[in-house]
N, C-alpha and C positions, 0 to 999 in steps of 0.2 A: 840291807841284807841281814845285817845283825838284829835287826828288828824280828823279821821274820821266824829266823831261826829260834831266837828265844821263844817266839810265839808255838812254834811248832814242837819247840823241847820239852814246853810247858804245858802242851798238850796232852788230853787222856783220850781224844777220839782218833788223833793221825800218828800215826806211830807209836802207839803206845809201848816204851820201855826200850825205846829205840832213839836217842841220840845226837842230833846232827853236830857232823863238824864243819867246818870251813877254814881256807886261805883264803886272803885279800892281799892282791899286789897291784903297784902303780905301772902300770903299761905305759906312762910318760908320752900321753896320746898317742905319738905311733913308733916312736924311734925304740922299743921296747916289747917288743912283740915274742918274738922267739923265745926269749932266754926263759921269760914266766912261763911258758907251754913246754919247754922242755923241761922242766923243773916238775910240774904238775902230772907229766907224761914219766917219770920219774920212780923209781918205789922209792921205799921207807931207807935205802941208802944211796938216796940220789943216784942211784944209777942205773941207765937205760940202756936193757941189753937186748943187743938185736937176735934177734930170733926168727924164725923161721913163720913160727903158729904162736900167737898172742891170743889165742883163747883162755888160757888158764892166765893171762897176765893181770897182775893186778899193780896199776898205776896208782900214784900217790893218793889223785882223788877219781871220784865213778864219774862226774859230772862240774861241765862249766857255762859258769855263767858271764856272758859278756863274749868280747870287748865293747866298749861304745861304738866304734867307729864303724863305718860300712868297712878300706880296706884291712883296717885291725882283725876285724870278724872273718873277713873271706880268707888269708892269709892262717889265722887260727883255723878253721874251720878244714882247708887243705891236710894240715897236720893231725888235726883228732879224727878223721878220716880211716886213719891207716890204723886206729886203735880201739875204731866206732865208740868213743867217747861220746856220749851226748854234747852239744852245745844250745846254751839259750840265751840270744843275746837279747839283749834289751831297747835299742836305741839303732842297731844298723838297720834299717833300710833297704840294704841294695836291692837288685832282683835274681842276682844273681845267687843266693842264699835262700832261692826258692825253688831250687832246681835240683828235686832228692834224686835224681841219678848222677849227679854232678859232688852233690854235699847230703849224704844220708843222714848224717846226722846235725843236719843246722835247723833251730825252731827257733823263732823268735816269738816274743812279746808286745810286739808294735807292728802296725801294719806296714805296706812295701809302699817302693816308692810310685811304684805305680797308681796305688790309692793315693799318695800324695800329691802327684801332678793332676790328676781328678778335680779333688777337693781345689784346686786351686784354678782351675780350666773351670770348674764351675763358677768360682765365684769371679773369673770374668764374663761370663754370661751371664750372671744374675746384673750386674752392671754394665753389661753391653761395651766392654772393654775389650776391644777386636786390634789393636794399635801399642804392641809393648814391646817392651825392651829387656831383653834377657842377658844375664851375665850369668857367669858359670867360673867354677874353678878348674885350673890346669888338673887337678885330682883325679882320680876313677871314679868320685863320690860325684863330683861337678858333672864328668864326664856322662856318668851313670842318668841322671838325675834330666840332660839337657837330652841327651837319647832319646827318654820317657816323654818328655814333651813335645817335641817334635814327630814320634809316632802319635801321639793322642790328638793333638793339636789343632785339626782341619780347620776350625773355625776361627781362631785369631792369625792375626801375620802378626809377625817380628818386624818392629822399626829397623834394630840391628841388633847381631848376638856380640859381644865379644867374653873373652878370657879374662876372669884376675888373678895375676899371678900370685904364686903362694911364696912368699918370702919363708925362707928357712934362716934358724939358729945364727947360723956363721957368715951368712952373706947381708951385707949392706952394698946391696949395689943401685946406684944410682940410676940406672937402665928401667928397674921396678918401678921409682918413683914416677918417672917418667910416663911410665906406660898405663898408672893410675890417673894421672893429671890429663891424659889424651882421652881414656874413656869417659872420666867425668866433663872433659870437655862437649863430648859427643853427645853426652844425655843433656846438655844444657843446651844442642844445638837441634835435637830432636822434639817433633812433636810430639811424638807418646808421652803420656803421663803416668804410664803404670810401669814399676821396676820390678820383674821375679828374679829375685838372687839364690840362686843355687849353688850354694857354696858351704864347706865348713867355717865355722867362727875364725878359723885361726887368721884368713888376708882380711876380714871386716874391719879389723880395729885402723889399721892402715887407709883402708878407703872410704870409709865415712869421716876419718880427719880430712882429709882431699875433698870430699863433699861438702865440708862445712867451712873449709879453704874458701872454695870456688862458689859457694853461695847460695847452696840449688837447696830449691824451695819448691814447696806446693805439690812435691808428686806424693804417688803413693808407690810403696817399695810393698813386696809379698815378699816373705822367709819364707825359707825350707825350713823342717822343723829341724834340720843341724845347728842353726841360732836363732830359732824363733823364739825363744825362754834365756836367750844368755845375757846373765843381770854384767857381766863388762860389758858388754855393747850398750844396752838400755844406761848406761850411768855415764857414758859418754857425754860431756860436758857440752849442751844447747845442740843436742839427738835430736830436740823433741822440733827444732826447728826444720826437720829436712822433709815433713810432709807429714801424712798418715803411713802408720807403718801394720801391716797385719802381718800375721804368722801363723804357718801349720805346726802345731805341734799334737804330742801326745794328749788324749783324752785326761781330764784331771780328776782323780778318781779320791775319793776324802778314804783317810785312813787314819780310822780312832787310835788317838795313845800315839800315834808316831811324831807329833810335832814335841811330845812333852818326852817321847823318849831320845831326841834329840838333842834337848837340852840336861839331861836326867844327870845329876851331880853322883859321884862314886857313893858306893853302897858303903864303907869305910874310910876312913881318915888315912887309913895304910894299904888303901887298895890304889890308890894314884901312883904313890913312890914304891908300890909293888911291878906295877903296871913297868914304869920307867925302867926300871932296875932290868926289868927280864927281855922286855922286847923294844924295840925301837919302833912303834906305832903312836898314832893319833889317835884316839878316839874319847869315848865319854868318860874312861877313867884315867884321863890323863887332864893333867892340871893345866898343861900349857894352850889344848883347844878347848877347854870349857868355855874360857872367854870369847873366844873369836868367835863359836858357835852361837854363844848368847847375843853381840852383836849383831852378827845375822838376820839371828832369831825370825823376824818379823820381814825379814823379805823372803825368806826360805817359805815361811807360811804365805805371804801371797803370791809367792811362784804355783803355790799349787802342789801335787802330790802325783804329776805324770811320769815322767820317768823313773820318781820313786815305786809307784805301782806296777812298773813294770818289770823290776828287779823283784819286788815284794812280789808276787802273783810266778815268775820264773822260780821263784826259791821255793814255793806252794807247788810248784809243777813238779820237781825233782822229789818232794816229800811224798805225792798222792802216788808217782809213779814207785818210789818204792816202797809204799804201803800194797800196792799190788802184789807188787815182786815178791816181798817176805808173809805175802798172804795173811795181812793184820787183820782183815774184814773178819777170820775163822773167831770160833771160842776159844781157841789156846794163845790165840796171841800173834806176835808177829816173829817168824822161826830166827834164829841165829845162826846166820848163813853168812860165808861169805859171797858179796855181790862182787858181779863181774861189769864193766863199764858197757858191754855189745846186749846182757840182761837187762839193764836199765831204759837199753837202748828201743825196746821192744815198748816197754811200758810206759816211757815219754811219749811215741805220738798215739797212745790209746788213750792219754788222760781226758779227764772229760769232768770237772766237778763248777761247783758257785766258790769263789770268794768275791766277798761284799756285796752279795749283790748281784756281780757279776760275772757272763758266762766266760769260763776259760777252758779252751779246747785248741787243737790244733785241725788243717786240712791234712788234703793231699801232699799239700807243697812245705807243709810244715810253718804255715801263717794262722795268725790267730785271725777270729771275728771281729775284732775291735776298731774302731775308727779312727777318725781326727777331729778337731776344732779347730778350727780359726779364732785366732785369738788377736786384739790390737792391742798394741805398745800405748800407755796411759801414762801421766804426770803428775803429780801434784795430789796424788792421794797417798799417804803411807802405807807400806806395807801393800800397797796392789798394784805392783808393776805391770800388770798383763788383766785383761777380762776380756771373756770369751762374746763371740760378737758372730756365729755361727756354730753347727755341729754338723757333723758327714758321717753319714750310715755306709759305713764298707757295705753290708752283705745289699743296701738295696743299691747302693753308689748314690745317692740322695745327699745335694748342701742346700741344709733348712740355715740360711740364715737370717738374723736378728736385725734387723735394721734399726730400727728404732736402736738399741742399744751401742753405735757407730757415732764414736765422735769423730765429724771431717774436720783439720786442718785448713781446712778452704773459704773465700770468703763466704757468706753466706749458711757453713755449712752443711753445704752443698758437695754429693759423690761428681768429683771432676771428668768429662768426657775427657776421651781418649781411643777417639777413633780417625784410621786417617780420611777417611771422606762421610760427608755426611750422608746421614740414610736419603736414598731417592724420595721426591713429592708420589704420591698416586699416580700412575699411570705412565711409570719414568723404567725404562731397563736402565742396568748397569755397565757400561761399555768400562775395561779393566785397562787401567791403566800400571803396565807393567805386566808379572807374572803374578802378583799377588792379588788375592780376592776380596782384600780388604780396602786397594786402593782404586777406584772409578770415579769416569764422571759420570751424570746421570743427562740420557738423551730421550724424550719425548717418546713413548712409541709412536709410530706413523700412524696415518688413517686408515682404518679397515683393519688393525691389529690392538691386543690388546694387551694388558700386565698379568701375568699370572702367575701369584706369589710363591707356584711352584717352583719356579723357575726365574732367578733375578737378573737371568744376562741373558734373553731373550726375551719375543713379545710375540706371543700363538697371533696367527688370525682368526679373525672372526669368521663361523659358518657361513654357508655360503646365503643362504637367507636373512644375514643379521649384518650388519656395521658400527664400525665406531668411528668417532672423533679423534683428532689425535691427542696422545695423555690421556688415554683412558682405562681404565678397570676393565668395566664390562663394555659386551654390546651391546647394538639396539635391533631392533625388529626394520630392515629396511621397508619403505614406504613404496608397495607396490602399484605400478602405476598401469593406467590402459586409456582407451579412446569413451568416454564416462558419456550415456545419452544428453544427461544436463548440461553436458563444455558447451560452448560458443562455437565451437569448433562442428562438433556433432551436428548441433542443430543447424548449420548455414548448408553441412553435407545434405544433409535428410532433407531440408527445403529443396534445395538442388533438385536429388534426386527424384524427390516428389514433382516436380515444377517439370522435369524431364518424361517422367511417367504419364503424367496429365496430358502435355506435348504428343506424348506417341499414340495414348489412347485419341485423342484430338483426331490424328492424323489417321487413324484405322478408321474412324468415324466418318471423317470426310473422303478419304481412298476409298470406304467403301459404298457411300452414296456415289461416288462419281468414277466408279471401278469400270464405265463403259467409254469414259472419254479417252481422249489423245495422249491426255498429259499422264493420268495413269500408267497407261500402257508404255507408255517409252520411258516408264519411270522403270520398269518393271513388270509390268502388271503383276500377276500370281508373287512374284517372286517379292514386291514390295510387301507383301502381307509376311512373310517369312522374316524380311528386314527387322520390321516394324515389331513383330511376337517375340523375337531376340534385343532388341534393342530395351521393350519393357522389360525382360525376365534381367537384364543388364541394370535397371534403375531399383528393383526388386531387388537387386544382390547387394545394393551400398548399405543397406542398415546391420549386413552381418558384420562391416568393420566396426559397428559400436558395440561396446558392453563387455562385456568378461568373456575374452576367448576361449571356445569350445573347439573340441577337435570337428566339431562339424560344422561351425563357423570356419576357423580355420581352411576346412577340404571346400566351402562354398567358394571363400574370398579365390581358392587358388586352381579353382578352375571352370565355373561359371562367366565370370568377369571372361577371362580368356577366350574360353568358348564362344560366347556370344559377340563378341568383338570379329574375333573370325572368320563365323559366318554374314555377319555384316560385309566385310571386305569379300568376301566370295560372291554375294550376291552383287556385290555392284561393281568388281573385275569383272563378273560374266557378264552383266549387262551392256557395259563399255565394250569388252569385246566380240558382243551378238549385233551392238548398233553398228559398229567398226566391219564386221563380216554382212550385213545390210548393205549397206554403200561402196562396199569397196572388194571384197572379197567376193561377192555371189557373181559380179559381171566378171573377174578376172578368174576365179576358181571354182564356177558353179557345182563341179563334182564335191568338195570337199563341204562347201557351204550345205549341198544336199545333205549329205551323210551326217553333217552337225544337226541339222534340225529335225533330222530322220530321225536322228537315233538320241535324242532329249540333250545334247550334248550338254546343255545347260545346268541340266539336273545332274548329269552324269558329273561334271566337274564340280558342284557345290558341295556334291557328297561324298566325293572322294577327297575335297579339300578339307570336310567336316571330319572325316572319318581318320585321315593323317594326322587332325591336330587332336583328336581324343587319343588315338593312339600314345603321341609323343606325351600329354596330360597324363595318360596314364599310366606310361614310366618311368615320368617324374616321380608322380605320387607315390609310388611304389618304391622306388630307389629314396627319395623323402618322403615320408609319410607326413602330412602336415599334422601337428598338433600345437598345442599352447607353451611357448617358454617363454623364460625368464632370463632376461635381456639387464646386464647392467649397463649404466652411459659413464662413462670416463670421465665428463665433466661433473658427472653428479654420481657419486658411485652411492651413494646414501639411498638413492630410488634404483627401482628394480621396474621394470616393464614390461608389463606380461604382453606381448606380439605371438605372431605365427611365424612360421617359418623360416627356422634357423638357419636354413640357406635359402634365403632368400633369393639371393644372387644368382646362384647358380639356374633357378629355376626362372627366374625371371629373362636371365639371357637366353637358357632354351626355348623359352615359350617367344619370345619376342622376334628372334631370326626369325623364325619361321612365318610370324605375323607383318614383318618387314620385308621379306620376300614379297609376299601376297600384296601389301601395301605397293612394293615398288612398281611389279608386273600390272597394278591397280593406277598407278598416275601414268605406263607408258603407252596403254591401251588409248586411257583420259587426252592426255599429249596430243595423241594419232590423231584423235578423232577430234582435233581442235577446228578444225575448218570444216566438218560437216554443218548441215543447218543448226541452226541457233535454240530450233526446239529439241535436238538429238545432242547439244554441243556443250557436255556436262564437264569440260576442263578447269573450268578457273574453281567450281564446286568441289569435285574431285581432289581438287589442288589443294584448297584451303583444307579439306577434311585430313588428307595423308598429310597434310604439314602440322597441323594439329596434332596428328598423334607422334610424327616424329620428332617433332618439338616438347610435346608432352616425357616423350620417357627419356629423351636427354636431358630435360631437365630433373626428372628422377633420381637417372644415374647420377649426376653431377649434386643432390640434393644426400643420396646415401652416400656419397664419397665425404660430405662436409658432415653431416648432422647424421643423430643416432635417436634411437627410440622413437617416444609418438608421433616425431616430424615424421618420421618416413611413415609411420602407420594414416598418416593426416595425407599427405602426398601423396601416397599409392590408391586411398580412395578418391583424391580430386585428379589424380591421373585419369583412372576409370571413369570418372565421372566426366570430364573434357571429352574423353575421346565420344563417348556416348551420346554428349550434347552436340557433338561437331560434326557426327553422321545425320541426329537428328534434324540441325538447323541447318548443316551447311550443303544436306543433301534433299532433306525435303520440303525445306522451309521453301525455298523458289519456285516447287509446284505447289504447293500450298495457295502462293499468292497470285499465283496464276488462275488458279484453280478460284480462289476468294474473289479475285480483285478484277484481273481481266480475262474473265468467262468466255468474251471473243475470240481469245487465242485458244481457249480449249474446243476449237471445232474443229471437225477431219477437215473441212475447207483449209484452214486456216496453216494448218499442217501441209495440204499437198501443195500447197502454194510455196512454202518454202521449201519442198523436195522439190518441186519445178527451179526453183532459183537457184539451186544448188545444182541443179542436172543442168541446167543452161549455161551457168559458169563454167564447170566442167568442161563442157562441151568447146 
């Protein structure tokens, strides 16, 4: 402070012909607060009258600087309030001192503690330090300082906070002791390895003996900058063993001529015992600190010049603001006024100039631009107790630090983890163990989900077109699958079906050279040609089950097949029961048999059976419209299978009653007519054909109950395919061979001879 002022008195650009004075008193860290501020608060005969309007008052001094301390400052700060005293303090911190409808007049010189827990929340992110341990002091400053933290904080957890207590003057009580020796027990029982002490100097010297008691090694401890510079702590006898130690403190700003005016020996021989004689001070013209100063000397210089710049750069605030005030910028000079403390008050938060270099201004809130460093606690070189091992931009909140320049305490060293679980493998969420988000374990995501580093306690699924493995990052493209013409499977259908086609053309071939015989006719005659044209457009319909489902594949599979199956069973229901109304109904009911053959009945029932099941066909299709989906299998979710018809089911029961019906009314006609002649007596034929199909789609249903995807798409065309071979062979293959083999039986002789045996029997 005295530095400056000389600088400033000796100045011809900043006040010229104008003066500064100053007091300096010991506020005895905090037990001292009052008495100086009411002294300063004061006039020229100490005495403070109250009054009503303190505008015309003029107290001892216009402007103060200080105290250190966060409560010293807020406490002063309260009082010069009521007399808008400016204040600038240097070294508090709090945040509360930034709050100009609270404290109009509070500006400091160092930044708040807000930018301080920053700077240090950053630099456990730079090192991935999410697992620490906080202590705090019982103080407002501790108090203050642990608040900050815990709003900023989201991204480390606390192993655990506690209090150290702050021993005072007069108490030696054994309770303290104790309550040191349990927290340091607790750090020696914790994981964390990182220690933030947020505390003033005054409980450290106590609890670092207790630390070095009990043993503890290897961590790394962060200062507040309350004693991140304090040379008693740093000179603590084997400090250097309790870890790495960093520190936020003040920016270290070089300031020419202040270390030599530090040690600067009195300007006369009778300026020391002038000194003595008139005041009771320490300083440079006093004989009894020259030496202790000299000692110093050289750790004073490698502390650096931070908090001295911030008293020096305060005491430049108060001179540019009343270079304002008294209007020195003009040609006449700077006027001879007296200044009022609330004047002053105007002109401190407008100041705005450079010294060294650097920018000094105030905000809104009455904080300056200025930042921090981090600095680590070093040994064994003279004179450089502390070197700077990071720097923290306030205005952009930026910590650029140094690494390289980081000496670790560790083996190796190596910066120590200090987290409490380790980061998850790829493709791992975080299940939270506890409330804290710093403690998990890591569990696999499942299959068909995956990691997404947005999100570390959850796991997205995958689109519905894609899959993963389990533990995965990304998906994959699931492998769509269908009934492929090249499978083994395809080609055995499509033989079939061909082998079946061949079969029917066969059979039109020879039904139709031999369309005048016996065995024709009681086959059907006309009506075998209908069979036989549906039966092919049936073997025509199995290659729509191969290949890439179309929605016109799809509408063939689902009602072609059906249809034509159908009218199969229609035409050989009516036939069964037209041979059955022949033998049996024309002698006992000859009106009703007349009016059957009169009126086509035959025809008439085929088409109305045809024309029921298009109907029902095509309100399925309409109620489901068939088209191509995407089917996943539960055993394989990785494949996708592109099928038809997503309700399968439901369509496949409507269509089937219906076809089941016709099938049964089809075997009880067959039944009936069991004991007529042997060339009219198509039951056991009949029989094998309707158990085929109902064998065939129970085993369907019992095949989609077990199995999913292409087995049912494989099964549903060898379904179609059975039932088609089972009319073909099991109903025309026996006149076939009749018809082939023994030619004898196909003559009307041959025929009326067993209508005679069967009317004989009868009889």
């Amino acid at each position: 402070m005295r530095f400056a002022v000389e600088e400033i008195n000796n100045s011809s650009t900043l006040l010229p012909g104008v003066s500064l004075g100053y007091e300096m008193v010991d506020i005895c860290y905090l037990t001292n607060t009052i008495h100086p501020i009411l002294y300063f608060l004061s006039d020229n005969r100490s005495q403070l009258e109250i009054r009503t309007n303190y505008t015309a008052y003029h107290p001892r001094v216009v402007a103060v600087i200080g105290p250190d301390s966060s409560p010293a400052a807020v406490t002063t700060a309260h009082l010069l309030n009521l007399f808008l005293v400016p204040q600038i303090t240097y070294s508090a911190t709090t945040q509360a001192l930034s709050n100009p409808r609270v404290f109009p007049v509070a500006f400091r010189t160092i930044s708040t503690t807000e930018q301080q827990i920053t700077a240090i929340l950053q630099l456990l992110r730079k090192f991935r330090w999410n697992w620490v341990i906080v202590l705090s002091s019982d103080d407002e400053y501790g108090q203050q300082n642990l608040q900050a933290l815990r709003a900023q904080a989201t991204w480390p957890c606390m192993a655990f906070q506690e209090v150290i207590p702050v021993q005072s003057g007069s108490q030696e009580d054994d309770g303290i002791q104790q309550r040191l020796e349990g927290i340091v027990r607790k750090i020696v029982r914790s994981t964390a390895k990182v220690v933030i002490v947020l505390t003033l100097e005054l409980p450290l010297s106590a609890f670092f003996q207790e630390v070095l008691r009990q043993n503890v090694t290897g961590l790394v401890w962060i200062a507040c900058e309350a004693w991140a510079i304090d040379l008693s702590l740093h000179t603590i006898a084997n400090i250097s063993s309790v870890g790495t130690i960093f520190g936020v403190a003040a920016q270290d700003m070089p300031m020419p001529g202040f270390a030599d005016f530090r040690v600067r020996s009195p300007s006369s021989p009778t300026e020391g015992a002038r000194a003595q004689d008139t005041a009771d001070t320490c300083n440079q013209v006093c004989d009894r600190c020259l030496p202790k100063t000299l000692l110093n000397d050289k750790i004073l210089r490698g502390t650096g010049n931070r908090i001295d710049f911030n008293v020096y750069s305060a005491v430049y605030v108060v001179a540019h603001a009343l270079h304002r005030l008294l209007g020195c910028h003009s040609p006449k000079g700077c006027q001879k006024q007296k200044v009022y403390p609330w004047q002053l008050l105007k002109e401190v938060g407008q100041v705005k100039f450079s010294l060294l270099n650097n920018a000094i201004s105030f905000d809104q809130n009455g904080d300056p631009p200025s930042g921090f460093e981090v600095i680590q606690w070093q040994w064994g070189i003279p004179g450089q107790p502390f070197k700077q091992i990071a720097a923290y931009d306030a205005l952009q909140k930026e910590l650029n630090v140094f690494t390289a320049a980081i000496t670790w305490h560790t083996p190796n060293n190596t910066a120590p983890q200090s987290v409490c679980s380790e980061q998850c493998e790829p493709g791992h969420k975080k299940n939270l163990i506890g409330s804290m988000a710093c403690c998990f374990e890591c569990v696999p995501c499942e299959a068909g989900t995956f990691y997404n580093r947005s999100d570390d306690f959850t796991c997205q699924k995958c689109p519905l077109d894609m899959w993963s493995d389990p533990g995965q990052e990304h998906c994959f493209k699931r492998l769509v699958k269908y009934l492929e013409w090249d499978d083994l499977t395809s080609i055995l259908l499509l033989f079939c079906s061909a082998l079946g086609l061949l079969l029917t053309l066969g059979i039109l071939a020879l039904f139709l050279r031999h369309s005048d015989t016996p065995v024709v006719k009681s086959a059907g005659g006309r009506l075998c040609f209908l069979v036989i044209a549906t039966l092919s457009v049936g073997f025509c319909n199995i290659p729509f089950y191969m290949g890439v489902p179309t929605e016109a594949k799809c509408l063939s599979r689902s009602t072609v097949s059906s249809l034509c199956f159908t009218v199969c069973v229609a035409c050989i229901t009516v036939r069964s029961f037209q041979i059955i109304c022949a033998f049996k109904m024309a002698s006992r009911l000859p009106a009703a048999y007349d009016f059957w053959m009169k009126h086509n009945g035959q025809h008439v029932f085929i088409a109305v059976v045809s024309a029921a099941k298009f109907i029902l066909v095509g309100a399925t299709i309409y109620s489901n419209p068939p088209a191509p989906v995407v089917l996943t299998v539960s055993r394989d979710p990785a494949v996708m299978n592109l099928m038809c018809n997503a309700n399968y089911k439901s369509n496949m029961i409507s269509h089937n009653i219906f076809d089941m019906v016709l099938c049964s009314l089809c075997f009880c006609f067959a039944y009936i007519g069991k004991a007529l002649p042997k060339n009219y007596n198509e039951a056991k034929y009949i029989t094998l054909c309707m158990t085929c199909y109902f064998s065939s789609w129970v085993a369907l249903c019992l095949v989609r109950t077990v199995f999913e995807g292409m087995v049912v798409t494989i099964f549903d065309a060898t379904t179609v395919l059975s039932n088609l071979l089972s009319i073909t062979v099991g109903y025309f293959g026996p006149k076939c061979y009749v018809i082939l083999f023994h030619p004898e039986r196909n003559t009307p002789a041959f025929f009326q001879t067993a209508i005679q045996s069967y009317t004989m029997r009868q009889d």
